[in-house]
C-alpha positions as a printed Julia matrix, in Angstrom:
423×3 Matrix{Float64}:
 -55.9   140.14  -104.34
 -54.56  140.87  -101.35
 -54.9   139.57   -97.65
 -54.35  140.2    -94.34
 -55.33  139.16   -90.67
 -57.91  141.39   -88.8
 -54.74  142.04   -86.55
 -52.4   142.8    -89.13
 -51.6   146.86   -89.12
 -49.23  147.07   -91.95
 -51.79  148.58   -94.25
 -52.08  151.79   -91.68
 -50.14  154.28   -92.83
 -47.05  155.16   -91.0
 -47.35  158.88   -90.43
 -49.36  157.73   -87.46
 -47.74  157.26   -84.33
 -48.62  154.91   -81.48
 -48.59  155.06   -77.82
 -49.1   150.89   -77.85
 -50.6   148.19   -80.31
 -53.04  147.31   -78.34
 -56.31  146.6    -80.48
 -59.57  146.96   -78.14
 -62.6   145.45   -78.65
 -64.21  146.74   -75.92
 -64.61  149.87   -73.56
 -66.24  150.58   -70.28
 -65.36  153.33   -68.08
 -62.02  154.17   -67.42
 -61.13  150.51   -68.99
 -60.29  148.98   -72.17
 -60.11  145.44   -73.22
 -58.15  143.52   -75.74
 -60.11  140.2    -77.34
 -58.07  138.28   -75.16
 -59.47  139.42   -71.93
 -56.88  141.71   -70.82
 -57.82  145.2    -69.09
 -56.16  148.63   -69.59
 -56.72  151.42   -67.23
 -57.25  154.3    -69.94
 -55.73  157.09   -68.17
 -55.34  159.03   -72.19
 -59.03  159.17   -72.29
 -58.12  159.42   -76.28
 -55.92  162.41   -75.42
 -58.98  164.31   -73.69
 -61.77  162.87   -75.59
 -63.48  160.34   -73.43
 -64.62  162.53   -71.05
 -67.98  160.42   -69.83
 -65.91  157.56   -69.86
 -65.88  154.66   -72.78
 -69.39  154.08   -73.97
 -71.43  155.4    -70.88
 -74.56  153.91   -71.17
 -76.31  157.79   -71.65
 -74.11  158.5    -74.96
 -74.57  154.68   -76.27
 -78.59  154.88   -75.86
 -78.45  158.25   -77.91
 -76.41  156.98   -80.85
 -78.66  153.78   -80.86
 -82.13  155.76   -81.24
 -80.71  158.43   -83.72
 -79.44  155.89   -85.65
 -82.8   154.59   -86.34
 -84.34  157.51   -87.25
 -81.32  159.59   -89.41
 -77.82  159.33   -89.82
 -76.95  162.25   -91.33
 -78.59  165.53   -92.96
 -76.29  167.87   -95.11
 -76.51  171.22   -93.61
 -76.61  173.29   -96.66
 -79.58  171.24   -97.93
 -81.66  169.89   -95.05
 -80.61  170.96   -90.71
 -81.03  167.97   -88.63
 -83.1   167.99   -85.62
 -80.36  167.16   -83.33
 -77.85  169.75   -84.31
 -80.53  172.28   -83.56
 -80.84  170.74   -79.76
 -77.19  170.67   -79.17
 -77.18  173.85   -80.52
 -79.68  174.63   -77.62
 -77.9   172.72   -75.12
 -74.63  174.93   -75.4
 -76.38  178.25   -75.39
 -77.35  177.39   -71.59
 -73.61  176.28   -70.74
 -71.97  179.28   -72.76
 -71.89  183.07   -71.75
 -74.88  184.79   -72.67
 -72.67  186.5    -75.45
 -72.43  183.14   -77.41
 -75.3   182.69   -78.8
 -74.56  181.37   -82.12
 -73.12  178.11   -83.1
 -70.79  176.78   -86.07
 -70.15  172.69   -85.9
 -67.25  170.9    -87.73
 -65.6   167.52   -87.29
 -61.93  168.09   -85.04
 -60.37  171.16   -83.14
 -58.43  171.51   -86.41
 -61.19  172.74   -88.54
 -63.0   174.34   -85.96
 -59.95  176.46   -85.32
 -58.98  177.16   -89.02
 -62.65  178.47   -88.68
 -62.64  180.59   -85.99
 -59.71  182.32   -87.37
 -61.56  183.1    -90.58
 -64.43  184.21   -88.19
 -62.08  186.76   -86.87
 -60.54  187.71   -89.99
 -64.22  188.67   -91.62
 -65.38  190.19   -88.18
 -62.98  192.43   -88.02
 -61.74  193.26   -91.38
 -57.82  192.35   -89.99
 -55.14  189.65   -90.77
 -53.19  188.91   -88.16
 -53.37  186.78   -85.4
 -50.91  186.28   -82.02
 -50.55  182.75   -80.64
 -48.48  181.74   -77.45
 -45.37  179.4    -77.62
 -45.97  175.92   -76.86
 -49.43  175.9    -78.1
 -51.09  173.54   -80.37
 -54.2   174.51   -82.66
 -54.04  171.47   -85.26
 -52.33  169.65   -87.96
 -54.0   171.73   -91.03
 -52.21  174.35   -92.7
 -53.15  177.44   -91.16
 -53.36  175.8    -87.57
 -50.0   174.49   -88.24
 -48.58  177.68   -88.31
 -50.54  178.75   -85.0
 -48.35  175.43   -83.42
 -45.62  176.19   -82.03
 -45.3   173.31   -79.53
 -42.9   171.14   -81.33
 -41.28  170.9    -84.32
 -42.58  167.41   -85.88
 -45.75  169.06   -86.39
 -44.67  171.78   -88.58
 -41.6   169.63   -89.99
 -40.59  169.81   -93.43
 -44.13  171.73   -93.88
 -42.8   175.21   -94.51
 -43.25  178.02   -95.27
 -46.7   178.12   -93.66
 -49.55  180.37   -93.88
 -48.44  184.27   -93.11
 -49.73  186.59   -90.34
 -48.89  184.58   -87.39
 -46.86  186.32   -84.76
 -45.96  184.04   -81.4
 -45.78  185.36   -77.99
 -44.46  184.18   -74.71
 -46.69  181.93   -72.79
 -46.14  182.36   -69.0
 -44.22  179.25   -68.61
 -42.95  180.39   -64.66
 -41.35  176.17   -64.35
 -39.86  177.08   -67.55
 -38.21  179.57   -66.82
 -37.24  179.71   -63.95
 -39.46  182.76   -62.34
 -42.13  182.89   -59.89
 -45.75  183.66   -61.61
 -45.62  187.3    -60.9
 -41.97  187.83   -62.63
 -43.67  185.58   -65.47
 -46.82  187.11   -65.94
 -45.28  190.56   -66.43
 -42.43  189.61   -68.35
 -44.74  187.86   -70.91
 -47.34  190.72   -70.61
 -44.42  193.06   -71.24
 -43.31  191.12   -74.43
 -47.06  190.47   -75.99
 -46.56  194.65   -75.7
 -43.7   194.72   -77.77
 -44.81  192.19   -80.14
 -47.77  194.66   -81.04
 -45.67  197.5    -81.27
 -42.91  196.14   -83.37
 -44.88  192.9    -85.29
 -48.48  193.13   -85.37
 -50.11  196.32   -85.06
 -53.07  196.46   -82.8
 -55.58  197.62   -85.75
 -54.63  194.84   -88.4
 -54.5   192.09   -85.87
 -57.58  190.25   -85.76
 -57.35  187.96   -82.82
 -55.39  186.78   -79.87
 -55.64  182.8    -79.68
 -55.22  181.25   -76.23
 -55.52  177.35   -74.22
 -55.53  178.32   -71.13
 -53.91  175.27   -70.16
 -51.83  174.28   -72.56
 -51.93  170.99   -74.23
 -49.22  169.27   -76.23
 -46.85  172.01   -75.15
 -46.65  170.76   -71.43
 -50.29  171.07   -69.69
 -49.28  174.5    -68.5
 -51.93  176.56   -66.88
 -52.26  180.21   -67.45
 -52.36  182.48   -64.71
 -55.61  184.33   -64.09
 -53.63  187.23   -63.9
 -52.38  187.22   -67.71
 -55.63  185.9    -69.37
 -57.36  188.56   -67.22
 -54.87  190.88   -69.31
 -54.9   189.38   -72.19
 -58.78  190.32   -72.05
 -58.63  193.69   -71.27
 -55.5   194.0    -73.98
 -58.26  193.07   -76.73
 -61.05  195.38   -75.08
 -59.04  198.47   -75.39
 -58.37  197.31   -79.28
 -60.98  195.6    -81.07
 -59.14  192.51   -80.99
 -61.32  189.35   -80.96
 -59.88  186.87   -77.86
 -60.53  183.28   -79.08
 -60.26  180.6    -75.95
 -58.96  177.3    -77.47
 -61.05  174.75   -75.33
 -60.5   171.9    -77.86
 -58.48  169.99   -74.63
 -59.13  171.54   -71.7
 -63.28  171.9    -71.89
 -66.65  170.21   -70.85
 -65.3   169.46   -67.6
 -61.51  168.38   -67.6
 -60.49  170.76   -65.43
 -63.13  171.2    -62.7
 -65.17  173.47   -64.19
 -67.17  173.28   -67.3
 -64.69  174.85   -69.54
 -61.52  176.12   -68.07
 -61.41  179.93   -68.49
 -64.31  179.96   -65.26
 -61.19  179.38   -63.57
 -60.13  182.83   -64.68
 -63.21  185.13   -64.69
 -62.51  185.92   -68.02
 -65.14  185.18   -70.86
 -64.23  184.85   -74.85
 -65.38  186.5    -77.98
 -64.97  183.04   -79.74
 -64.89  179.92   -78.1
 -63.6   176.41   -79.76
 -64.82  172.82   -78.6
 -64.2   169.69   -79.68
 -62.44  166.39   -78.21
 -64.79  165.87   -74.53
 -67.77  167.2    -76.57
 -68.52  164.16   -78.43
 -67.54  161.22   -76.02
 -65.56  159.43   -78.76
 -67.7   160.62   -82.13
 -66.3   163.43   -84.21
 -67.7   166.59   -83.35
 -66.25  170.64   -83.06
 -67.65  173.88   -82.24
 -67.13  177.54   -82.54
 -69.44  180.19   -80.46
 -69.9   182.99   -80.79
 -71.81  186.12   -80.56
 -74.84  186.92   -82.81
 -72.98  190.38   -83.75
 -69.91  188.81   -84.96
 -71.68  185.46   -86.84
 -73.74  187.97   -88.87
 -70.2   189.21   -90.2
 -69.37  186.22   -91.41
 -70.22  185.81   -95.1
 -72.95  183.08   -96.17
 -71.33  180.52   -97.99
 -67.67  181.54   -97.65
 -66.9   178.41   -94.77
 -68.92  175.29   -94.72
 -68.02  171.46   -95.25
 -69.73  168.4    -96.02
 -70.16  166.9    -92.79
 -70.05  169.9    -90.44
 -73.17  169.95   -88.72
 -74.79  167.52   -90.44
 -74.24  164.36   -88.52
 -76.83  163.39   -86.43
 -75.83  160.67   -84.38
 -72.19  162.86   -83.49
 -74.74  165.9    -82.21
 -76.81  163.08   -80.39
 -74.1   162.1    -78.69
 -72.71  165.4    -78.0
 -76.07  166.46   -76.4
 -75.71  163.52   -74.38
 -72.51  163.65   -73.12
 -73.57  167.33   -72.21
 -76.5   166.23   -69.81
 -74.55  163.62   -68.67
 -71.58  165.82   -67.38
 -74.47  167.9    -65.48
 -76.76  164.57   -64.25
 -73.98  162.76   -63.14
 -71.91  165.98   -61.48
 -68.71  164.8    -63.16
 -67.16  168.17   -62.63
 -67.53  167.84   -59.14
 -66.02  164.6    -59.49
 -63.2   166.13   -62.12
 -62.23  168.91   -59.16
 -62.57  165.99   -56.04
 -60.15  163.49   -57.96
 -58.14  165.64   -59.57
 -57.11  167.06   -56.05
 -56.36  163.29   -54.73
 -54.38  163.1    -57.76
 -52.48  166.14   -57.55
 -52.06  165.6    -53.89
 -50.87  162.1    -54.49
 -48.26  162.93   -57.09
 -47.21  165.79   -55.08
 -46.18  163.31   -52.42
 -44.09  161.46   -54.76
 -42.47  164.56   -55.71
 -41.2   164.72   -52.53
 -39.58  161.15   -52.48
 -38.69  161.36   -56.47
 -36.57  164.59   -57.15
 -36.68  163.25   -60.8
 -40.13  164.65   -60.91
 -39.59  168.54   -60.98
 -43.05  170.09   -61.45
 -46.4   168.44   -60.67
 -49.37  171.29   -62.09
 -52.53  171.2    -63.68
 -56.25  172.05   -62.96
 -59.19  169.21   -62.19
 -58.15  165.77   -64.31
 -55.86  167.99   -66.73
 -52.44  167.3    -64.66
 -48.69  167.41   -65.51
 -45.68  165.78   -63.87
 -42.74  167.84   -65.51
 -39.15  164.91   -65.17
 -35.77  167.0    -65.06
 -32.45  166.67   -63.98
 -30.79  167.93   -60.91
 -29.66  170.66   -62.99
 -33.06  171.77   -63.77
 -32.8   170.41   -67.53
 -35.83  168.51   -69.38
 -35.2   164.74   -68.61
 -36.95  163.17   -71.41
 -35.32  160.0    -70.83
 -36.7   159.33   -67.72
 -40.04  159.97   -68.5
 -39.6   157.75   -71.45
 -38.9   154.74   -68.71
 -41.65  155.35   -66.83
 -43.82  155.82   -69.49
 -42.86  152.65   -70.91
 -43.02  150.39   -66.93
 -46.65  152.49   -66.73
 -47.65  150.89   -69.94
 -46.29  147.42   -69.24
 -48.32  147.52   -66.16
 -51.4   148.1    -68.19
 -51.6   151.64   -66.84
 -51.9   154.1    -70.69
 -50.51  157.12   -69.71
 -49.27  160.03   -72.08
 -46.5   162.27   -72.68
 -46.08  165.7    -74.02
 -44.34  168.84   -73.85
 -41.47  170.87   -76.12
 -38.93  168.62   -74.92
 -40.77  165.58   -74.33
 -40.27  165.5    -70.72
 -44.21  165.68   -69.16
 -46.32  162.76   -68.17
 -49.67  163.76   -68.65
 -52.41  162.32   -66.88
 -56.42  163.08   -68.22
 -58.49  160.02   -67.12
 -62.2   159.76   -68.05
 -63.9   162.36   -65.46
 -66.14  159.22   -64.44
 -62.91  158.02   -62.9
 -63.21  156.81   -58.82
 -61.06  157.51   -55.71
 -59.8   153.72   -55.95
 -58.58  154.09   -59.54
 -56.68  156.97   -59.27
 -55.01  155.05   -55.9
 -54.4   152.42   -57.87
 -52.7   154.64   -60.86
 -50.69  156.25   -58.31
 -49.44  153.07   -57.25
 -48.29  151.78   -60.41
 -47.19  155.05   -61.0
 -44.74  155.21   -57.85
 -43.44  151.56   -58.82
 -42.48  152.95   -62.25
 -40.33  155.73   -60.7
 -37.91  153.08   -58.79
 -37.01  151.85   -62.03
């Protein structure tokens, strides 16, 4: 038979990657801690999921008490109390129009399922993503990807019917937003006059900040567009919140930011505070067009303690105003890195919206500078300080603490931040 130590890791697979090998035993707040004692400042959040923090007390006492009373309740057989109250719970935080509610376990299935929402709503095949995005690892959402190429790697060809569109990338290129905007608006034109014509394509699939392909924000201008594009043609726009929602970016989910509202909305990652759980809402109209028993799964749904813990982290947000707090600290940390900016020319770019920010590293010829991010990545994480990075070219430090984090704790990221940068 075969051994190994509780520390050992050689029976992981290696398709994973990892950002450290740290192996926590325990989280509180913005902190974790190895069984030796030593603290992390969790500034990852699980890449957007720990949005109340690491076990807040709220989402801990709700897993506790469900667990006494039922684990789990297969949704084609039996529909479990608690997935009928979170249910509840995001019909007063969505727009009246989403009214109806499908649950699954990741942003990957929820958006494989949203796209075969759209598909039987509409009768239509094609949808138009933006480049840089990222929609999941699966097969279809795979082919909605576009924001590097590990994640379609070696993987192709991929699912059909998937036609990518400038995303208004104004660091990127170069532009101001204006010249941006209406360049990209211009081209989305083109693409559904020569690609995708308007009455066979079913959806138009947006984050409006996007994730893995940089933390770029989209102007209010272009999803304002992008909204009234899909008005005039019966195309369905589905807002990818899997990242940016329930509260990251000082506001409940980001597209407030915009005025615009979605046909289909996705949620996952901040919903569950650590415990698998996804979403797709939508309208009453459009759910009815979706055929019984042609989507579904095993677990979707049917896990109680993951939609006890989702309705808690969902009060909590609101009790405990942590979108308040998301908008107040994500200005001090904007503000702060800004200032850096100034003394570290390295740093090119600093955007973002509440606690969703980017610091974009290139050279003085405007070029990605992946290598330097790579070095202060790696002086951030020997200083206990777990930061991310992301983007096309590998060249953005993202930073998405917990939304429970305090004034102090950013200062005190900011400082380790700023000694990283005089490497």
């Amino acid at each position: 038979m075969n051994t190994t130590t509780t520390k050992s890791t050689e029976l992981l697979s290696p398709v994973w990657t990892h950002l450290t090998n740290i192996q926590p035993v325990k989280g509180k707040g913005i902190y974790l801690y190895d069984e030796d004692g030593n603290q992390y400042m969790d500034f990852t959040s699980g890449i957007g999921v720990i949005n109340t923090g690491h076990c807040h007390p709220n989402v801990v006492a709700a897993v506790k008490e469900q667990a006494e009373h039922l684990l789990f309740g297969q949704m084609n057989c039996v529909i479990p109390p608690a997935t009928i109250q979170l249910a509840g719970l995001l019909n007063e935080v969505t727009p009246p129009q989403i009214n109806r509610f499908f649950f699954a376990n990741s942003g990957a299935e929820a958006t494989e399922g949203c796209v075969k929402l759209a598909k039987a709503a509409t009768g239509r095949q094609n949808v138009i993503v933006f480049q840089g995005s990222f929609h999941g690892r699966t097969h279809l959402a795979m082919a909605m990807t576009t924001s590097k190429t590990v994640y379609r790697h070696k993987y192709q060809p991929l699912p059909g019917g998937i036609f990518v569109s400038p995303f208004p990338y104004a660091y990127y290129y170069g532009w101001d937003e204006n010249t941006t905007v209406d360049f990209c608006l211009k081209q989305l034109d083109l693409i559904l006059h020569g690609q995708t014509a308007p009455d066979e394509t079913a959806a138009i699939i947006i984050e409006p900040i996007l994730g893995e392909g940089g933390y770029v924000p989209a102007p209010a201008r272009f999803l304002q567009h992008l909204r009234k594009v899909c008005d005039e043609h019966g195309i369905l726009l589905i807002i990818d919140e899997v990242q940016s929602g329930f509260g990251r970016t000082g506001e409940l989910f980001c597209y407030q930011h915009s005025g615009v509202e979605p046909d289909i909305l996705v949620m996952a990652k901040g919903l569950g505070s650590g415990l698998p759980i996804s979403a797709i809402g939508a309208s009453a109209e459009l759910m009815e067009k979706w055929t019984p028993g042609t989507h579904g799964g095993t677990y979707g749904g049917g896990s109680a303690i993951a939609s006890a813990a989702a309705c808690a982290t969902i009060r909590t947000i609101q009790e405990e105003n942590l979108v308040d707090n998301a908008s107040k600290r994500g200005k001090q940390l904007m503000d702060g890195l800004k200032r850096l900016q100034t003394k570290f020319p390295v740093i090119g770019e600093v955007r973002g919206k509440g606690l969703m920010v980017a610091t974009e590293f290139t050279n003085p010829d405007g070029q990605p500078d992946a290598e330097s991010a790579s070095k202060v990545l790696k002086a951030c994480l020997d200083a206990n300080l777990l930061i991310l990075i992301c983007g096309t070219y590998k060249n953005v430090i993202r930073w998405i603490p917990p939304l429970v984090v305090e004034e102090r704790q950013v200062e005190e990221a900011l400082k380790i931040f700023e000694k990283a940068l005089e490497y």
